[in-house]
Every structure is written in structure tokens, then in C-alpha cells.
N, C-alpha and C positions, 0 to 999 in steps of 0.2 A: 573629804573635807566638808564638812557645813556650813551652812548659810552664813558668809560671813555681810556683816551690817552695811559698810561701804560700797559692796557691792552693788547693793540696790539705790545709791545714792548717786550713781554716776552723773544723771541729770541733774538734779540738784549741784553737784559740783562743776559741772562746765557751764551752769547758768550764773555762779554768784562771786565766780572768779576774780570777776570783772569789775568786783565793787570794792578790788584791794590796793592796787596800785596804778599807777601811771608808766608805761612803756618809756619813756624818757626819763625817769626815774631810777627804774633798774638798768637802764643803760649808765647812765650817773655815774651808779654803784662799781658796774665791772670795769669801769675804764678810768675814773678820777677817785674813786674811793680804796676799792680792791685793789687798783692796778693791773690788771689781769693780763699782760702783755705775750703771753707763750701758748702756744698750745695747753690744756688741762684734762686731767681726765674727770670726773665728776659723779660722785654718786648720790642719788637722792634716795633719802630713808623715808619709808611713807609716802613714794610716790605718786601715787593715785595714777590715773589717765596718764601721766607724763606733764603734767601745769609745769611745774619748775624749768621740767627741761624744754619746754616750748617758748619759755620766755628768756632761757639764759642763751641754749647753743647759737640762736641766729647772731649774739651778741660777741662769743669767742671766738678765738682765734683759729682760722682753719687749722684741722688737727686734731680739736679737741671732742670728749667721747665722754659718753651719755650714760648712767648703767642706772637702774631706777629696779630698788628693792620694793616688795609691796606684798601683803598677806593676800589680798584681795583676785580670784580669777579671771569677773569678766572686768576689774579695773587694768588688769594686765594685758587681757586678750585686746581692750580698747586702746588702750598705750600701743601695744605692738601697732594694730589698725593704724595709727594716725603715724606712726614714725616709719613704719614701712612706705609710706606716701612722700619720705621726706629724704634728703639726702644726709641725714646727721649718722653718723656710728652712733648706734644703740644697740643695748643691752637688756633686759628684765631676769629680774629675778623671783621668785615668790618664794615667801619663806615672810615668817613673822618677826620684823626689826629687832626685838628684843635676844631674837635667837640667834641673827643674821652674824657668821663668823665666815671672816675669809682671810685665804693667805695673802691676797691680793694688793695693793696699797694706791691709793688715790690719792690724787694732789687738794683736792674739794670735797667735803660731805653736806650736804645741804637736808635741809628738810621743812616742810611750809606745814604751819597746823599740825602738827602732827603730835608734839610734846604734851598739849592739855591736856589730849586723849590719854596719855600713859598714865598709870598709877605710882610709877616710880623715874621724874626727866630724866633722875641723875645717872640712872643706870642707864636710858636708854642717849643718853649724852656721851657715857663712856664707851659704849658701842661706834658711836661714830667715829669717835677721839680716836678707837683702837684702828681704824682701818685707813687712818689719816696719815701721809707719807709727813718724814720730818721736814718741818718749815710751809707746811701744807695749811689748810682753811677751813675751819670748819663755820660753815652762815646758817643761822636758824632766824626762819621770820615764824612770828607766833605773835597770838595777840593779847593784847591788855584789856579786858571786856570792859574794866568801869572806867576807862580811861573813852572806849568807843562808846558808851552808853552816855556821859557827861556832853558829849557833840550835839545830840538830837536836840535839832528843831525844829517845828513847826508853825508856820506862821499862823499869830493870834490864836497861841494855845500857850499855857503854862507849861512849862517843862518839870514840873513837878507835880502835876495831871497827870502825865505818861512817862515819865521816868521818877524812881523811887530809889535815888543813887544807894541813901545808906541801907535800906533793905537789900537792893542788890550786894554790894559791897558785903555785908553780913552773910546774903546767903552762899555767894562764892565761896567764902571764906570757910562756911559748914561745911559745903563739899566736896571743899580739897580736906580739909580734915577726915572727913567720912571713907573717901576712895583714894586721894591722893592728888584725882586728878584737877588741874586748875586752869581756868579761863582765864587766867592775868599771868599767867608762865612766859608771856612776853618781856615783861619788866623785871624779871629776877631771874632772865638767862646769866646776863653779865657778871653778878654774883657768883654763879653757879659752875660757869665757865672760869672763873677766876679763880677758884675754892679746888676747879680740878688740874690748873696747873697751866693753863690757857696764855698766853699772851700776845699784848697788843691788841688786846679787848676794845670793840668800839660797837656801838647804841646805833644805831638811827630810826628813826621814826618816816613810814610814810606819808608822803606829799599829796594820796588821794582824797581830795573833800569832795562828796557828794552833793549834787545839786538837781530836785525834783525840782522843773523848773514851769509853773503851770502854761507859761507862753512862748515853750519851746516846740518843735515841732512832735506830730503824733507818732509817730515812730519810736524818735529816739526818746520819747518820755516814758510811754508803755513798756520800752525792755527795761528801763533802770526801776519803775515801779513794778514788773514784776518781778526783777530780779532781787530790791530790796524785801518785798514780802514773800520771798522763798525763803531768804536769808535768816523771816522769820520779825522783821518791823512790819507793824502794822496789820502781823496775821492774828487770826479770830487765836485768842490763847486757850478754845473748848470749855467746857462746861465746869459751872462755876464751883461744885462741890469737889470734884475730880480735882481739879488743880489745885484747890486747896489744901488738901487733903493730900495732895503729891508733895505740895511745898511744904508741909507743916511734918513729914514723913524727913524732908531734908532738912530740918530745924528750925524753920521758922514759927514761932506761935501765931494763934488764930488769925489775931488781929495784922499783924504785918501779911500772913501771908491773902487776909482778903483785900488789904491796901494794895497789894502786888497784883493780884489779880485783876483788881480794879483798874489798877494805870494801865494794865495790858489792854483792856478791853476797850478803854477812853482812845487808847491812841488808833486801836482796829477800828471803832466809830468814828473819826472823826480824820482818819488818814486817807486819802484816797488819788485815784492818777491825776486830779486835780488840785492835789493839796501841792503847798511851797513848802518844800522839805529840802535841810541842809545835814550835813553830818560825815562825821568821818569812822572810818574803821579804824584808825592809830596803828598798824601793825609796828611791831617792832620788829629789827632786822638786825641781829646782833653777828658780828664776827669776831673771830679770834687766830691767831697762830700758833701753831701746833707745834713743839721744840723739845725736840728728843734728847 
């Protein structure tokens, strides 16, 4: 198999996890929202290291069992790592989601970020749908990027210095038309789930706001400011011909895409572990019932 991308992202993704929800949150979720009262068995599409299932199993009901599909080696070999350390039944799989067929049937399919990446959700929606038992759940959390990009703020800067909603907004929009794939596939699961025969469709949005807080302690300021400029706020957006020239390739003409590159770089100057930063990631977390 080749170098697959994710791979080499493992750190990247156990650093920036941390900037999507609230643990009392998704507790919320499996016990007054979901109801989730029985043992379940549960599979994650695109599980990376196991994130989903490190934050749902402590929350189910003893019983319940873990199976986390993933294209990815050493995201797998790292998932095993840390669940082998745990007392949950788990399972891995590897194999590429789009491919992933089993006779098997699950009461839960879940899957976090994982649908923007795809070139086609719907297909990779009906994959999970197929392997879902009847009366069964399927929860996708994904996100809405111009709905996260509209959050940011900075104290005593213009938010339209460093965020450039309707260019962004425009340039998502070129390339989901170009590849398919879309950074706002948080906000048009519920459609989509609903178009595939889904019920008892329901939205929620997460409850995490970020707060850089300059006269909070050193510690816990430095992991949230380096975790938000892994995430990619606030980093150097590279050299100024290159990106343009990258964005003007994804449809942007001249002019928007050096207004874009500008906001990127206002906020890399001017962001720093002492800046007062607030914002939110908005994930959505959409569910539905699966009814044979």
C-alpha cells in the first residue's frame, strides 16, 4: 500500500481534537438526546487513532463494542496502541470506507470529519446506512467552515482584516464543484440524510467557544495557542506568489485571491499567545434512524 496522507497526520490530529467539543456535551448527547440506554455496538467510518471512540465508549453502556474502519496503517497500529491499554472491546479494520462491505450489522455508525474529505458524502453516507441494523443510528459530526470562520475574533482588530467571509464562502464553493469535496458538508447532512430515506433527523450544533485568554495561566494558554495554529489560525499562510497562484488555480481571480492572502497574513502578524482570541469551531452533529 502507499503512502497514505493521514498517516503522517497522526500528531496533527491528537493535537487539535481538543478544539471541537466539550466532554459534558457529548455526554448530553448519548444520554438525553440519543437516549442510548442498552448496550450498542458501534462502528466508526474514518476512524483515525480511535478519537470517536475514546470519547463515546466511557460514556455507553457496559456491553457496548467498538469496531473502527480506517484506510490508514500506522493510524490503525496507533488506535490498536491506545485501546489495547483500555478495557473497551475493540475491533480495527483497514480497508478504504468507500469500499468497506460487511455482512455484519451494527446498531451505530458514526464518523467525525470525515465526509468533506469524500468526493461523493452521498455514496459514502449509503455505505454506512447499508451496514446500520433496522431502528439503528447513524451520527455524523462534520463541519460548516464559513459558519467557523464568521466566530473569529480578535481583540482590537477588524474581522474583516483577517477574515474574508464572502471570498471564502465563494472559494469553498469552487471546490466542491471542482472535486466534490466540501468543508460546509456539516450543514447539508440533514438534507442528505433525509433524501436517503433517514428518519427522525435531528442538527445540533457544538457548545465549544474557544477562549485565547491573555491572563490565563502559561500552560493552559500555550497548548490552546498551539493547538489553534496547528489547526491552521493564525499560521504563516507561505509565500505570497505560491498561494496565490494556488487560489487563483481553485478559481479565485487575482484580486480576491491577494485579498485572501492578505487577511491570512494580517492575522499570522498580528495573532500571537498573547493575543485575546475568541471563536468557535460550530461542528455539526447530525443523527437519524435507520427504518427498514
Amino acid at each position: 500500500m502507499g503512502d497514505y496522507y493521514w498517516d503522517e497526520k497522526i500528531e496533527y490530529l491528537m493535537n487539535t481534537r481538543n478544539l471541537y467539543y466539550n466532554d459534558d456535551y457529548i455526554s448530553f448527547l448519548v444520554s438525553n438526546v440519543w437516549k442510548i440506554t442498552e448496550p450498542v455496538n458501534i462502528i466508526d467510518f474514518g476512524c483515525g487513532y480511535g478519537y470517536l471512540g475514546l470519547k463515546l465508549m466511557p460514556l455507553l453502556p457496559q456491553g457496548s463494542s467498538y469496531t473502527g474502519v480506517d484506510l490508514g496503517d500506522r493510524l490503525l497500529s496507533k488506535a490498536k496502541e491506545i485501546f489495547d491499554n483500555l478495557s473497551y472491546e475493540a475491533n480495527f479494520i483497514q480497508c478504504d470506507v468507500n469500499e468497506f462491505v460487511t455482512e455484519k450489522t451494527f446498531d451505530v455508525a458514526v464518523c467525525h470529519a470525515l465526509l468533506l474529505h469524500m468526493s461523493d458524502p452521498i455514496h459514502t453516507l449509503n455505505r454506512m446506512i447499508d451496514c446500520i441494523s433496522d431502528n439503528g443510528r447513524i451520527i455524523c459530526f462534520e463541519p460548516h467552515w464559513i459558519a467557523n470562520m464568521s466566530t473569529y475574533n480578535v481583540d482590537k482588530l477588524d474581522q474583516t482584516n483577517i477574515v474574508k467571509l464572502g471570498i471564502l464562502q465563494n472559494l469553498y464553493e469552487l471546490q466542491t464543484k471542482q472535486n466534490g469535496k466540501d468543508g460546509n458538508v456539516g450543514i447539508k447532512i440533514p438534507i442528505y440524510l433525509s433524501q436517503l430515506g433517514v428518519k427522525n433527523i435531528e442538527c445540533r450544533v457544538s457548545d465549544k467557544v474557544l477562549f485565547l485568554d491573555p491572563n490565563s495561566d502559561q500552560e493552559n494558554r500555550s497548548k490552546l495557542y498551539e493547538s489553534l495554529v496547528e489547526e491552521g489560525i493564525g499560521s504563516n499562510p507561505g509565500e505570497l506568489e505560491l498561494i496565490v497562484n494556488r487560489l487563483m488555480e481553485q478559481g479565485l481571480d487575482i484580486e480576491d485571491a491577494k485579498n485572501q492572502y492578505n487577511a491570512e497574513f494580517n492575522l499570522h502578524n498580528q495573532f500571537s499567545i498573547s493575543s485575546a482570541f475568541v471563536g468557535s469551531a460550530g461542528m455539526k452533529i447530525t443523527s437519524g434512524i435507520i427504518q427498514r
